[in-house]
PARO-884943 format. One record per residue: x, y, z of N, C-alpha, C in turn. Coordinates in steps of 0.02 Angstrom, whole numbers, padded with zeros to 5 digits, always signed. Example, Ala and Ser with C-alpha at 12.3 -4.5 7.8 and 13.67 -1.06 7.14 Angstrom:
+00660-00284+00390+00615-00225+00390+00660-00165+00390;+00642-00112+00354+00684-00053+00357+00645+00002+00394;
//
This chain:
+03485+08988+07109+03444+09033+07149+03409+09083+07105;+03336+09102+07109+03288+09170+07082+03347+09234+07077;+03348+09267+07029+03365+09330+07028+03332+09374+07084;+03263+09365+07102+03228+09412+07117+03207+09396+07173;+03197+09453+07216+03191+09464+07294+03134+09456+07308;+03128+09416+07366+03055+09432+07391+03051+09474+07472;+03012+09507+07456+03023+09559+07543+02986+09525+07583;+02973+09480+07581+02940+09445+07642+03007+09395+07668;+03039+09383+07607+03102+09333+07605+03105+09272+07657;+03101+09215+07603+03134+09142+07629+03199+09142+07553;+03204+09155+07520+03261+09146+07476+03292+09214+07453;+03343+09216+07443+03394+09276+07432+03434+09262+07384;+03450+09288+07314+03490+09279+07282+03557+09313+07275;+03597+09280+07245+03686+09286+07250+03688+09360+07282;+03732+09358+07326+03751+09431+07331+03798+09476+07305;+03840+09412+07243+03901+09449+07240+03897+09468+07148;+03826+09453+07133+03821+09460+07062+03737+09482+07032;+03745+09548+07011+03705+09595+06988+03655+09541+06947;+03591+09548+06949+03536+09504+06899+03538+09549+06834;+03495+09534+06804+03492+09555+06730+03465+09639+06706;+03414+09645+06762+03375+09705+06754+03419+09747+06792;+03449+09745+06850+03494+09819+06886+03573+09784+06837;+03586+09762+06807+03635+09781+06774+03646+09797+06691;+03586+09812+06662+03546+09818+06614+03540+09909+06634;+03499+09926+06690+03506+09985+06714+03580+10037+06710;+03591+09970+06753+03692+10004+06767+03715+10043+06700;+03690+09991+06650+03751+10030+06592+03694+10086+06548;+03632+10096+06559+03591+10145+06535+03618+10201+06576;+03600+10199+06637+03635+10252+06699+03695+10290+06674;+03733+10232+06671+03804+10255+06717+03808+10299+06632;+03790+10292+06566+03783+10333+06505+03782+10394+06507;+03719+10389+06539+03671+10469+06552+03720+10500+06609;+03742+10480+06652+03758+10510+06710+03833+10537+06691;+03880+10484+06654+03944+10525+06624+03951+10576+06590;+03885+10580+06557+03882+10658+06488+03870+10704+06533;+03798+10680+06555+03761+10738+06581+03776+10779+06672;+03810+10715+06696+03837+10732+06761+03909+10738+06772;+03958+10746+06727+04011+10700+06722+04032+10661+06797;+03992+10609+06800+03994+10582+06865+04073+10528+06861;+04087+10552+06920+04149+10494+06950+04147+10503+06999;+04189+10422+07014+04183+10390+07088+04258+10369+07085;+04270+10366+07173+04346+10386+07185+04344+10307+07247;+04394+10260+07236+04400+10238+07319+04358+10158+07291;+04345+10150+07234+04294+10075+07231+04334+10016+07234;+04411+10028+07246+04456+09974+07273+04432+09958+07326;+04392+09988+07379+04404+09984+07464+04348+09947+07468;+04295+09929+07408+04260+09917+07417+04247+09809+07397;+04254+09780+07452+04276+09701+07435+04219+09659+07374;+04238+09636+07325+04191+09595+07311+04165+09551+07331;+04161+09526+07374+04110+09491+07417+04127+09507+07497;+04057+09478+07539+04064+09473+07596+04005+09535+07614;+03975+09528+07672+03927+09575+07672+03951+09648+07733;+03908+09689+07724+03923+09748+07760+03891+09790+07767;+03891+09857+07784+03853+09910+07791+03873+09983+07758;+03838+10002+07703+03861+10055+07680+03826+10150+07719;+03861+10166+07731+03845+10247+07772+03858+10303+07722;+03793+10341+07697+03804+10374+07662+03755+10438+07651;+03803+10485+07637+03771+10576+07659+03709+10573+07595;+03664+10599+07620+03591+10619+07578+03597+10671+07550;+03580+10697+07507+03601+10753+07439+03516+10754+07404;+03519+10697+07386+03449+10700+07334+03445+10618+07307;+03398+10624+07276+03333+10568+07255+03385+10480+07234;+03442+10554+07188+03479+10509+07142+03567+10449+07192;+03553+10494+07254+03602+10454+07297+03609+10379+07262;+03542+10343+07299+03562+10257+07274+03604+10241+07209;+03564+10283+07181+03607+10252+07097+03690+10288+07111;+03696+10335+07134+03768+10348+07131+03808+10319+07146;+03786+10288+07211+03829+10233+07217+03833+10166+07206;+03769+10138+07214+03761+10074+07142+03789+10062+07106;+03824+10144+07042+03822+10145+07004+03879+10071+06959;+03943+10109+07004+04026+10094+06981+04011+10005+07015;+04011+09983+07037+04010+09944+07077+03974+09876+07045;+04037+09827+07033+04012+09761+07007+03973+09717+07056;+03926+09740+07096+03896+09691+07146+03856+09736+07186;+03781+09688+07191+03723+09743+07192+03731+09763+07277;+03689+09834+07298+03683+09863+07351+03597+09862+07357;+03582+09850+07422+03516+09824+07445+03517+09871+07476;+03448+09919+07468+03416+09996+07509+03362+09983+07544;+03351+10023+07559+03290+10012+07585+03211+10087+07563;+03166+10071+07566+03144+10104+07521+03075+10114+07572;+03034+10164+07528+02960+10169+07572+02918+10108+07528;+02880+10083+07590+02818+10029+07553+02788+10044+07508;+02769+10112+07513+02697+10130+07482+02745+10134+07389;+02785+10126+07381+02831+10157+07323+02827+10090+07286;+02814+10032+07330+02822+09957+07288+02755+09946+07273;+02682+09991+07265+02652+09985+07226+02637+10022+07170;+02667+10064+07155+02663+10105+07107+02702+10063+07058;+02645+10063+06990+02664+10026+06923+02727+10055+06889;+02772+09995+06897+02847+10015+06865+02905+10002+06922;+02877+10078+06935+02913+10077+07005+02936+10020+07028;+02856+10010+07070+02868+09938+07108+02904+09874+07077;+02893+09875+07022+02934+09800+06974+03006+09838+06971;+03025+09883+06954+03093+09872+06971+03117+09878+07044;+03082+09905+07099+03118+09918+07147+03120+09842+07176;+03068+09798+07169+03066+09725+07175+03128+09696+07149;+03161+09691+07102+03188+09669+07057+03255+09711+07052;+03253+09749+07112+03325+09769+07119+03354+09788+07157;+03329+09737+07208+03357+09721+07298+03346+09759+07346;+03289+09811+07322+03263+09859+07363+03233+09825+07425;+03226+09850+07488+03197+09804+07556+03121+09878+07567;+03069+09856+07580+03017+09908+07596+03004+09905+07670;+02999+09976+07696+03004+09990+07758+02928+10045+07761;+02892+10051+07807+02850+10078+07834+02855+10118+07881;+02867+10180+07851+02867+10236+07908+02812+10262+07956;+02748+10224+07939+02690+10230+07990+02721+10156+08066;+02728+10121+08042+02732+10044+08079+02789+10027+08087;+02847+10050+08060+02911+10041+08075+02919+09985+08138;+02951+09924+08113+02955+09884+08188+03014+09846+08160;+03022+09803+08188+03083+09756+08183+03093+09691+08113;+03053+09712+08095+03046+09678+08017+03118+09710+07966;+03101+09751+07960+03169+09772+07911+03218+09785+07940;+03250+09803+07987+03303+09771+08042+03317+09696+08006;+03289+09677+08034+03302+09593+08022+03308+09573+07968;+03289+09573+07924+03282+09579+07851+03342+09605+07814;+03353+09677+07850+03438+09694+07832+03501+09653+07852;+03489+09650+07925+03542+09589+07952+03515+09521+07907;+03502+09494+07899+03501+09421+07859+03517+09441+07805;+03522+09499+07746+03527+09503+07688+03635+09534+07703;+03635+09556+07740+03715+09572+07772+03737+09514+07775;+03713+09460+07822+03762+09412+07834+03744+09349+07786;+03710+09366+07722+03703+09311+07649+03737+09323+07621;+03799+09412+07620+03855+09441+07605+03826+09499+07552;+03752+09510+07574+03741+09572+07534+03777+09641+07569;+03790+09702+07532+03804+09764+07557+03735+09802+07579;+03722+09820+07620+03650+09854+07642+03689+09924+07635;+03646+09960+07601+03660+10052+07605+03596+10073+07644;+03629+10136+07692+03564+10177+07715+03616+10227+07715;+03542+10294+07737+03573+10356+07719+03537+10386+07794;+03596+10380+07863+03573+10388+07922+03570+10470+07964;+03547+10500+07900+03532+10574+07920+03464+10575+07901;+03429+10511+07855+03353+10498+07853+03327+10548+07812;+03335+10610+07817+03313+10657+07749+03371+10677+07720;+03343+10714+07668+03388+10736+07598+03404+10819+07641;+03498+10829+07643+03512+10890+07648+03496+10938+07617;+03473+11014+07668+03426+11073+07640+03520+11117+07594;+03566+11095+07630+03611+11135+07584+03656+11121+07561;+03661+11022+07562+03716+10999+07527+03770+10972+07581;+03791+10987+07638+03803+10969+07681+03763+10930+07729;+03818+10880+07784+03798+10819+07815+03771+10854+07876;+03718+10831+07875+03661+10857+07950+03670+10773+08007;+03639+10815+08059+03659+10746+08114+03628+10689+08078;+03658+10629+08115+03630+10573+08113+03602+10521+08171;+03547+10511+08122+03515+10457+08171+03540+10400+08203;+03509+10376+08269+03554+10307+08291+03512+10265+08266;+03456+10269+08225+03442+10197+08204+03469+10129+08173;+03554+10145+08135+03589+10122+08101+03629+10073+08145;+03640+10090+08202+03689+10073+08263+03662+09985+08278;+03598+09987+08281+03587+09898+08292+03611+09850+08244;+03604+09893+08172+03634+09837+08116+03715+09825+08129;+03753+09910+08153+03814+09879+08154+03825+09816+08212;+03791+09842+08275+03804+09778+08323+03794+09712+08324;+03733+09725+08290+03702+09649+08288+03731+09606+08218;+03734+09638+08148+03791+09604+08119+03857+09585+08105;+03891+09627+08137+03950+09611+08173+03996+09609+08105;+03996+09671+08084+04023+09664+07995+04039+09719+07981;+04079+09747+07942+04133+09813+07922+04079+09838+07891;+04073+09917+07912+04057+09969+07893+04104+10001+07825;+04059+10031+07769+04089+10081+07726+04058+10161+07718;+04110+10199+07748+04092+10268+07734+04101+10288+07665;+04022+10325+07638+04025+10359+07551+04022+10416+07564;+04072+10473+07541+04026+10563+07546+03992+10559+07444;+03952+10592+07448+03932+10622+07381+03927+10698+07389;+03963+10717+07322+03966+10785+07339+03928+10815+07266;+03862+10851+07258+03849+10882+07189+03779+10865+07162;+03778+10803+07209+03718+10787+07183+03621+10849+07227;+03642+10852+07246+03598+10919+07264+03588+10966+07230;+03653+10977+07182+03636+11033+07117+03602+11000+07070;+03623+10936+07057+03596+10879+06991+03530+10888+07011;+03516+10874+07047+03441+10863+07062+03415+10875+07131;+03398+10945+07134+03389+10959+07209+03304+10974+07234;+03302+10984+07292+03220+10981+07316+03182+11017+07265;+03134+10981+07243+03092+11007+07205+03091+11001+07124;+03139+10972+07108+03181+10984+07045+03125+10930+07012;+03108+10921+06959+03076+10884+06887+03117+10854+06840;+03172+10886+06839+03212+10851+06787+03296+10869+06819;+03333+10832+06793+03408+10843+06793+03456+10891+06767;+03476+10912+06804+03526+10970+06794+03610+10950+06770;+03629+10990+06732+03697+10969+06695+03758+10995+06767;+03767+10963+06834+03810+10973+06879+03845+10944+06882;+03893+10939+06901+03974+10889+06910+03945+10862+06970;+03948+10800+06973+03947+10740+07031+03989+10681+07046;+04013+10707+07109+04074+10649+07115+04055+10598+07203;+04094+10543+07174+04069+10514+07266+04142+10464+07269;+04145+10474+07329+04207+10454+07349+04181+10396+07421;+04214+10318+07389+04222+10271+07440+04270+10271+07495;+04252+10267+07550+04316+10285+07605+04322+10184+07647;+04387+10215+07672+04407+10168+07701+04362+10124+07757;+04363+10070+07751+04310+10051+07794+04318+10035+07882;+04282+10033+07906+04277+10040+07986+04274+09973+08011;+04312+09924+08033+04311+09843+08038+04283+09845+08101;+04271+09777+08098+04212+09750+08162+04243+09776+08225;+04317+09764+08230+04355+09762+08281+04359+09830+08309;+04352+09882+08254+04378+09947+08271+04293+09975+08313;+04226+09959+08274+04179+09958+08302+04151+09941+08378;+04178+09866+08370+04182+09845+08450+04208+09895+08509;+04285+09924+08480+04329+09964+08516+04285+10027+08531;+04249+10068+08473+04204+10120+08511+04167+10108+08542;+04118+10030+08526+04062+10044+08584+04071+10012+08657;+04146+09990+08655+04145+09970+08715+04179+10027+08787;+04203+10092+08702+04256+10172+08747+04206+10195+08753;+04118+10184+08718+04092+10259+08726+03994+10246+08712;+04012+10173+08676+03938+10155+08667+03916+10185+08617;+03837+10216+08601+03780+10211+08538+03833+10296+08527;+03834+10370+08564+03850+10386+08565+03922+10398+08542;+03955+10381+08551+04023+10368+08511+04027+10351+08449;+03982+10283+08426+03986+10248+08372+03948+10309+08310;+03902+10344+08341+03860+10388+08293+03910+10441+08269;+03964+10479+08311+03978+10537+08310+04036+10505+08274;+04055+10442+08263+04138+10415+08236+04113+10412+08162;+04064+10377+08154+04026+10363+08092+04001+10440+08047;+03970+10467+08090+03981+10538+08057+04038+10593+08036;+04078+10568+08076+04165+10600+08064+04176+10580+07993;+04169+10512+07999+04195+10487+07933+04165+10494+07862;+04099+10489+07855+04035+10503+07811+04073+10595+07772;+04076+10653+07828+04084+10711+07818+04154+10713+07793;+04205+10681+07819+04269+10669+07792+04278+10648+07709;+04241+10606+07672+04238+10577+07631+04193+10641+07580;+04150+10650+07609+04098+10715+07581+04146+10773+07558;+04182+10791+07605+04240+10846+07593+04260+10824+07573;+04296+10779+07547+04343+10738+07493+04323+10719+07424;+04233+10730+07426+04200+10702+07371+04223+10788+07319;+04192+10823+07374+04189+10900+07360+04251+10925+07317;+04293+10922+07357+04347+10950+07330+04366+10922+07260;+04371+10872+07260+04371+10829+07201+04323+10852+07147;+04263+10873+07156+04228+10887+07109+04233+10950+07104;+04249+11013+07164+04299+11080+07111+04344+11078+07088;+04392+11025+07112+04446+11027+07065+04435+11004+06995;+04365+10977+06972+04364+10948+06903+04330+11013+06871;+04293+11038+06919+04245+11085+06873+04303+11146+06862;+04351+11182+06894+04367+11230+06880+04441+11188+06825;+04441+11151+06833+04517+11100+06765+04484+11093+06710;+04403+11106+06697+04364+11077+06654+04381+11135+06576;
//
């Protein structure tokens, strides 16, 4: 199978093994990000090597995707703005590294679908269902747009908090800041347990359970990363 994605997609490659260019990245990244961020990640047992799913995860800043990308022997598929896959560079790697392009003018059922088929080929789909980047570092509501992928793919959810990355690189920022950044994988939410909320409480339930858990993990990312900065 092609390493490389096509967003219109009739072919999809392996899901359970990184291509050449995002794991080429991985070990430039994950370099820069140990000195300069001393970044760690907590919980990447919980996370299965194969099989597909849905990753839920708190917005901080720019650098989210890669944080959690980072640790992780098996690529995560985002989703991204269109207009970003023509910009020279950009666009060739975001092509080329399982990124899905979504249109926030036209938004329709295309990338929906697109996510569910790339879930059940056993890719991990990440979104970040608070849709913007937090103004203070903490988890703001979340959107129900996320809720059709869980139903309709019928596949275990993983809650991520990131905690720090808002100082690393926060609104407005040009360059990277020397902050402690940590992200913590949480236990995952199985089909069964999913079913069980939406059948106690529906879209409603499922949003406010999913957010429990997202903020749970966030406070867990947190703490973890004062306890490094003040041991440091």
């Amino acid at each position: 199978m092609s390493s490389k994605l096509n967003p219109d997609g009739q072919q999809l490659p392996p899901s359970t093994r990184r291509n050449w260019i995002w794991f080429s990245f991985q070990v430039i990244v994950r370099v820069v990000f140990a000195i300069w961020l001393r970044y760690r990640a907590f919980g990447i047992h919980r996370i299965p090597r194969e099989g597909g799913g849905l990753i839920l995860i708190n917005h901080q800043s720019f650098l989210d995707p890669l944080l959690v990308g980072l640790p992780l022997q098996r690529p995560v598929s985002y989703l991204a703005r269109d207009s970003l896959f023509h910009v020279p560079i950009i666009g060739w790697i975001l092509r080329n590294t399982y990124v899905m392009p979504i249109s926030r003018e036209s938004a329709g059922a295309g990338p929906l679908k697109e996510a569910i088929r790339r879930m059940k080929h056993g890719f991990l789909v990440g979104i970040f269902p608070e849709g913007t980047r937090s103004s203070d570092g903490t988890v703001g509501p979340f959107k129900p747009g996320f809720v059709a992928l869980v139903r309709r793919s019928k596949l275990p959810v993983y809650p991520v908090g990131i905690a720090g990355a808002d100082r690393a690189f926060p609104r407005g920022s040009l360059f990277l800041r020397p902050a402690k950044v940590t992200v913590v994988f949480g236990e995952p939410i199985s089909a069964e347990r999913i079913r069980q909320l939406n059948s106690e409480g529906g879209e409603d339930l499922l949003v406010e359970f999913a957010r429990s858990q997202v903020v749970h993990y966030q406070i867990a990312a947190e703490r973890l990363r004062r306890r490094a900065v003040v041991s440091r």
